[in-house]
Steps between C-alpha positions, in 0.01 A plus 500: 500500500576254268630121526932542459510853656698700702391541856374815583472709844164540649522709809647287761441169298699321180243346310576351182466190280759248408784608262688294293757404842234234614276714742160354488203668594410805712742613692409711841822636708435755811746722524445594893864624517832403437505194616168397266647677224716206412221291384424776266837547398553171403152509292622807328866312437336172323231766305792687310579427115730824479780385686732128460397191768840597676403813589168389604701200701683711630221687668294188620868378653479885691170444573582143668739654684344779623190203640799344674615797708113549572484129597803563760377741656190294607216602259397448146279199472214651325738698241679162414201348484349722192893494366464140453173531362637725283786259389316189473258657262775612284697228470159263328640455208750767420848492337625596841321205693864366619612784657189659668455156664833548667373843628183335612674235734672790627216720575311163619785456730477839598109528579565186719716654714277799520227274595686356735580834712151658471186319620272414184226263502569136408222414324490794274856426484436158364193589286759772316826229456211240374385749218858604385587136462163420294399837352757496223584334225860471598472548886808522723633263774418584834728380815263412739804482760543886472173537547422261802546765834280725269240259403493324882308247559139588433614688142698164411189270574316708273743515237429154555181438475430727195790294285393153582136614458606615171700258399281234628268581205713410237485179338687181583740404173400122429706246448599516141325808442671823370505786745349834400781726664307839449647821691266456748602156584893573473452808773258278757817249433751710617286658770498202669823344409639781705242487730556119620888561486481828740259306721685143458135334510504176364159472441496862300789310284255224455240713399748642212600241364158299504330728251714346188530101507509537124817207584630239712783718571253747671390239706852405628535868560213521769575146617887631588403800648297269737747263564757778617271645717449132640125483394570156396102364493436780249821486329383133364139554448678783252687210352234314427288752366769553281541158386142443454501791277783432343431152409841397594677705227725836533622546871336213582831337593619812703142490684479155618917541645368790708178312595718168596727648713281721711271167541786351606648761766118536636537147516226390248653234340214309326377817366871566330429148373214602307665790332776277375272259413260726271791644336630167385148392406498837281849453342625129568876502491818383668562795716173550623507188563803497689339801746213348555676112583699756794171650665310170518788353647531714790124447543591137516243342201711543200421138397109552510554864309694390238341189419136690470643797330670298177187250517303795446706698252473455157752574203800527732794457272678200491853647575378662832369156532791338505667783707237373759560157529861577505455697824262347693737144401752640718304499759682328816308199614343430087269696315139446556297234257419796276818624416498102361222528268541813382859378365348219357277717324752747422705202313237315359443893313831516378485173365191569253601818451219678662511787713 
């Protein structure tokens, strides 16, 4: 039989290759009874080029149906298990992708409950949900919630361990580097988004997210999840990964906020210091500044900071200058002797004109 046609009856199988409808590659369909004739049926529906899609829809819709009332009465798990086989393989690609997607949630949701009422193994469970999310090129999304009294505990932990050993061997995205988002890549990805949202692991979400630091904003992303889950030790060594890669640039602002205030809850105050101070070091201006003047006072040395951070900086521009002097002038009790010489210097400039 040729590549685009029909399907054809052999015995008490439909074999057949794909027609123009989407159905890629051999298709196998027992046909046990009634009940395993809807696979078939379905197969036969998608195959036909002598009839319009709605009449074809229509019988898929019947065939859906008919699943359901199987599903009730408290069988057909393996029948809507080759059904969305069936489905999935038809919809790669076709002009009727959209709607036999919206059949295949259905028939997911279906086999899920007729998972649920009929013991099945959980790992071969798992092993099967795995392969229709990564054997396709355009694979559907599984609920792992419907699945969960199915799946118990032992099929979950493997579902487990085969994704994140899978996904473990991509590659990490680099900072500034452009991600190669093959299908592979995009299926692991959602695998395990869903995977660390039906589990609510935090370290699964870390694991996610940590494969593309391709930008500061991907560090902030790992460094908040931390921080909400109250991880607040790793939550700024994220930060300041991200800052070192980052060279100060991008979210670089957004990373040392997050880093200050969790050093300051945990109570780490001279460590917030340092974050302030490298970012005004990297980008000397009023504001930051302004932040870092209002951590090193609460760690009580202000005077001794400031004084050995503008010795030390270079190129700082005579208006934030100026802002400086201004502020630490009003001072109560006088500004220290440096706040004196650096006016001095600051007029003496403006006098010759240099900057």
């Amino acid at each position: 039989m040729g590549a685009g046609a029909p399907f054809a009856w052999s015995g008490r199988v439909i074999t057949g290759w794909a027609s123009g409808w989407g159905l890629v590659g051999r298709v196998g369909v027992r046909l046990d009874g009634a009940v395993d004739a809807l696979a078939g049926r379905a197969a036969a529906a998608l195959a036909r080029v002598d009839v319009p899609w709605s009449v074809r829809w229509d019988e898929l819709a019947a065939v859906v149906a008919e699943l359901s009332a199987v599903v009730r009465a408290g069988s057909g798990a393996s029948v809507a298990r080759e059904l969305v086989e069936v489905l999935v393989s038809a919809a790669q690609g076709g002009a009727r992708r959209a709607a036999l997607a919206g059949l295949v949630d259905r028939v997911l949701d279906l086999h899920a409950v007729a998972c649920g009422g009929a013991p099945v193994d959980g790992r071969e469970l798992a092993a099967w949900l795995l392969w229709l999310q990564t054997g396709f090129a355009e694979p559907p999304e599984v609920r792992l919630a419907a699945y969960a009294s199915a799946l118990g505990e032992d099929g979950l932990a493997f579902y487990r361990e085969r994704a994140v050993a899978r996904f473990e061997r991509l590659p990490v995205i680099g900072f500034g580097e452009t991600g190669r988002y093959d299908r592979e890549r995009w299926a692991l990805l959602r695998v395990m988004e869903e995977l660390a949202e039906h589990t609510g692991d935090v370290d699964l979400q870390v694991v996610v997210l940590s494969k593309d630091l391709s930008s500061g904003w991907h560090y902030l992303q790992v460094a908040t999840v931390l921080r909400d889950a109250g991880r607040s030790a790793e939550a700024v060594a994220w930060v300041e990964r991200g800052l070192a890669a980052t060279g100060g640039r991008g979210a670089a602002t957004r990373l040392v906020d997050l880093g200050v205030d969790e050093c300051l809850r945990a109570g780490w105050v001279r460590r917030a210091v340092g974050l302030r101070r490298r970012a005004f070091e990297a980008h000397p201006g009023w504001e930051g500044y302004a932040r870092l003047r209002a951590v090193a006072s609460s760690a009580g040395d202000w005077s001794a900071v400031c004084e050995e951070v503008l010795t030390g900086l270079v190129g700082v521009a005579d208006e934030v200058l100026w802002q400086v002097v201004e502020a630490e002038s009003a001072v109560p009790g006088g500004p220290p002797g440096w706040v004196g010489r650096l006016r001095a210097e600051l007029v003496r400039r403006r006098g010759t004109g240099g900057s």
